[in-house]
N, C-alpha and C positions, 0 to 999 in steps of 0.2 A: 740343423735342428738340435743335435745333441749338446754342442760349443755354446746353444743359447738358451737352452736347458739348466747346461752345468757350468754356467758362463766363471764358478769359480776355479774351474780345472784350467791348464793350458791347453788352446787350442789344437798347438802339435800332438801335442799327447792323447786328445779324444781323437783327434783324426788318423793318428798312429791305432789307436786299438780301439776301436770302431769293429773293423775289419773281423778278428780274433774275436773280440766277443759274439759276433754272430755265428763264428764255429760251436760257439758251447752252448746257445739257444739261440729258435728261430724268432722271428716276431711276433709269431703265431703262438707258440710256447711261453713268450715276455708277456705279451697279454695272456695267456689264458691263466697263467700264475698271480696275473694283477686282479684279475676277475676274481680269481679266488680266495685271495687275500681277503679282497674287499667284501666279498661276501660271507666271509667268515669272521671279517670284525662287526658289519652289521647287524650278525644273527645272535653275535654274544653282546652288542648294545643292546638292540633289541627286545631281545630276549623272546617270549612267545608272539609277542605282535610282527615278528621279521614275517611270519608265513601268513599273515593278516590279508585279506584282498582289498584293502587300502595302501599296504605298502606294496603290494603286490601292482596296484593301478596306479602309483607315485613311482614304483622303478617303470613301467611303459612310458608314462609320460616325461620321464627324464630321461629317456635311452630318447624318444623320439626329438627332445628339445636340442640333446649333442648330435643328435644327425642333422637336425634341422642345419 
């Protein structure tokens, strides 16, 4: 998945440090840093409407649409 991600890297090379990067964060940690990014660039686009219960009802329906 990474090699076709980052299809501009060499393949030995993600598959060589692949490995190593998972010693410095877990998956769990890679996401929860992604989560926070993104929800700290939507609340400065945003702006007051980020804690709206319209975006509020637009992030459930878009968490439910990526699991679907």
């Amino acid at each position: 998945m990474v090699t076709a991600t980052f299809y501009n890297f060499s393949p030995s090379l993600v598959a060589h440090m692949i490995p190593r990067a998972w010693t410095l964060a877990s998956p769990e940690q890679v996401l929860a840093a992604r989560l926070a990014a993104a929800r700290a660039s939507l609340t400065r686009l945003l702006g007051e409407a980020a804690g709206s219960p319209e975006v509020t009802e637009l992030g459930d329906l878009l968490r439910e649409a990526a699991e679907g």
